[in-house]
C-alpha positions, 0 to 999 in steps of 0.5 A, a space after each residue: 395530050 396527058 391530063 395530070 392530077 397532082 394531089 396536095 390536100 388531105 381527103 378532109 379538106 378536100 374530096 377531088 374527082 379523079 376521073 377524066 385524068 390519064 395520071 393522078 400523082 398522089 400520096 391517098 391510099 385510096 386513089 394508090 389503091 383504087 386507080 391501079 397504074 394511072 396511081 403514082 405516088 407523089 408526097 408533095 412535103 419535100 424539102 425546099 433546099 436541095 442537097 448541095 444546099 444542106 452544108 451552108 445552113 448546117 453551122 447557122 441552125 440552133 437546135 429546137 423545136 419550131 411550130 405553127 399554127 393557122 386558124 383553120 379548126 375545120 379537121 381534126 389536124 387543124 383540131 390537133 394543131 390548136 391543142 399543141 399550140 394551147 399546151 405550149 406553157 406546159 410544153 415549155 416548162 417541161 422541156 426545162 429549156 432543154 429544147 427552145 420551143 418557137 411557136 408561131 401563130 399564122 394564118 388570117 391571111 387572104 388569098 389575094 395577099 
C-alpha cells in the first residue's frame, strides 16, 4: 500500500510529521526541500468550478472586492485578517465606491455544525 500525506495547513497552525509517509503532496518549501522525491507540490486553493463553468457566471458577477474574516487571532495571518477587517471604513471611504467592498464576519462555527 501507498501512504499519501496531503498538506493544507500553513507550518503556524499546524506542525505535521512527515515520516512513515511513501508521498507528501505539499505546497511547504520545507518538506519540497527537505524530502527529496517523496515531495510533490500540491497547492490545495484551487478554483471550485471548473472551466467549462467560467462562461455561465462571467455576466452574473459585479466587480468588487469581497473579504472574510473568522475569529481565529491565533497566527499573524489570523493577526492580518483582523487589521484589514478593522480598517474597513477607511478602506471603503478611499475606494470613493469605486470598488464595492463586501466584508463578511465568519467563524464561531463548531466543528460538529
Amino acid at each position: 500500500s501507498l501512504k499519501v500525506l496531503v498538506v493544507q495547513e500553513p507550518p503556524d497552525v499546524k506542525q505535521l510529521n512527515v515520516e512513515g509517509f511513501d508521498l507528501v503532496l505539499t505546497w511547504q518549501e520545507k518538506h519540497l526541500c527537505e524530502l527529496g522525491p517523496r515531495a510533490e507540490l500540491f497547492v490545495p486553493a484551487t478554483p471550485w468550478l471548473i472551466p467549462a463553468e467560467w462562461p455561465s457566471f462571467h455576466n452574473s458577477k459585479k466587480n468588487g472586492l469581497g473579504f472574510l474574516r473568522g475569529g481565529k487571532r491565533r497566527t499573524a495571518g489570523h493577526r492580518l485578517r483582523h487589521e484589514v477587517w478593522e480598517a474597513r471604513d477607511r478602506l471603503s471611504a478611499a475606494m470613493q465606491e469605486e470598488v464595492p467592498l463586501d466584508f463578511m464576519e465568519g467563524g464561531g462555527v463548531s466543528r460538529e455544525e
